[in-house]
N, C-alpha and C positions, 0 to 999 in steps of 0.2 A: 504493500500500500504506500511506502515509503515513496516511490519513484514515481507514483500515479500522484500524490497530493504535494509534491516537492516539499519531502519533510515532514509532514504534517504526518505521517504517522507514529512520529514518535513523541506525537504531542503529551502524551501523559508524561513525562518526563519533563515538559515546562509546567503541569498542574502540581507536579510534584513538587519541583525545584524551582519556583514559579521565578525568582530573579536572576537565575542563570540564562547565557544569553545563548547558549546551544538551543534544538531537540534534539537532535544526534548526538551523541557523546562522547561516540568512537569516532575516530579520523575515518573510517571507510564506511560509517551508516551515511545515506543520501539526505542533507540537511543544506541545502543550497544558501538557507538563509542564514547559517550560519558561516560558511563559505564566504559571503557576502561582506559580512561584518569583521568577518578576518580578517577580507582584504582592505576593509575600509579602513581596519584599525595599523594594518602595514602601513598604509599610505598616510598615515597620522590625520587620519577625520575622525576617527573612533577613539576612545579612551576609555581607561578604567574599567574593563570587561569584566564582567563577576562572572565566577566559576565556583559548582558546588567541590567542595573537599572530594577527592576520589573518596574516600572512605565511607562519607555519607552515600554514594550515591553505592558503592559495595553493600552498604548496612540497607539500603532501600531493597536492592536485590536479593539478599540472603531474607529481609525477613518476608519477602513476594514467595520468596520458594518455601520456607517454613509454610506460612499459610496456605499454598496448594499442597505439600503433602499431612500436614494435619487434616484439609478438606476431604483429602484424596482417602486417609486412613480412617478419617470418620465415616465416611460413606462405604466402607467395605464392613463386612460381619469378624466377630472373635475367631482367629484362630493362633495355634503358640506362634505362629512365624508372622502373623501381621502383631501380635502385643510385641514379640521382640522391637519391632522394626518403630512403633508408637513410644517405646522405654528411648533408642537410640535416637530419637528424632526431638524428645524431651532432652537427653543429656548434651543433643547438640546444642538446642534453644539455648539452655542455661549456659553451654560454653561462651556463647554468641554473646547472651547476657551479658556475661561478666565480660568479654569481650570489649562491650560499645560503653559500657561504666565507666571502666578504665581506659579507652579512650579520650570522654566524655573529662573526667576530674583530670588527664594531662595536657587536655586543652584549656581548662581553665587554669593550670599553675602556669602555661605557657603564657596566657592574657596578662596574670595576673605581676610575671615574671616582665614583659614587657610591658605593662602601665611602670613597673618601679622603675627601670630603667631609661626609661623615658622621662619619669619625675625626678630623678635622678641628675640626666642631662641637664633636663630645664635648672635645677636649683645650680646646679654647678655654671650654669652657664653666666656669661655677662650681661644677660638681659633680666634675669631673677635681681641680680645686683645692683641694679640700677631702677627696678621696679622696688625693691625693697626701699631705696635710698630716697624714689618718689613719693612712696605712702609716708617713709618716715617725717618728709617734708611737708608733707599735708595734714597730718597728727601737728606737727608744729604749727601750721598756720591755723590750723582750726582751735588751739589754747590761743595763739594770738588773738583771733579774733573774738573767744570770748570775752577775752580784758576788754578788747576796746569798744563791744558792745556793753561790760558794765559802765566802763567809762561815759562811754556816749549815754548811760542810762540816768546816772548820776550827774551827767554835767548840767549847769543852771543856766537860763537865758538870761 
């Protein structure tokens, strides 16, 4: 359908990943429009193209396949070789689980590791120091001027 809609069938993958600028996601699925936007962005018309994590978009496809063989194993009758297969397809889920967790908490130490670093720069830098030097300057003029507002409040015509 991909080749008959140019793209447009891999439109579930922009409802998915709705601010990534592919549908095709692979270099060889037929997504002309994203084609398009590559080239625009080669040629410097385009900017800042958002791309979902590979890994999110691995984690979308593992748990599409989990839920077609949970459907798949739900819809068959009890026997020992399908409850095996239901046990092993549970112990994968939970690997998976624990998997996108721990993912999950090393992207946010990674966030959390770049904002310090960055607050880091900023304070270090010479524009914190001269911001600092301007607030300290404006704390002074603001006691200035409350003297000369009592002043002016006290003085007599």
């Amino acid at each position: 359908m991909a080749l008959l809609t140019f793209g447009e069938g891999y439109h579930n993958f922009h409802h998915m990943f709705a601010h990534d600028y592919r549908n095709g996601v692979r270099w060889w699925q037929w997504d002309p429009s994203k084609w398009l936007i590559n080239a625009l962005h080669w040629a410097g018309l385009a900017k800042n193209l958002k791309r979902v994590p590979w890994f999110k978009i691995q984690r979308a496809m593992i748990d599409t396949q989990f839920r077609r063989a949970k459907l798949e194993l739900a819809a068959r009758g009890g026997s020992p070789r399908l409850d095996e297969l239901r046990r092993r397809v549970a112990e994968e889920y939970e690997s998976f689980c624990n998997a996108v967790t721990t993912w999950t908490e090393l992207r946010e130490q990674s966030v959390a590791e770049a904002k310090r670093a960055l607050v880091d720069r900023w304070e270090k830098s010479n524009l914190s120091v001269r911001l600092k030097a301007l607030e300290h300057g404006l704390q002074l003029q603001y006691r200035r001027m409350q003297r000369l507002g009592a002043q002016v409040g006290a003085a007599q015509y």
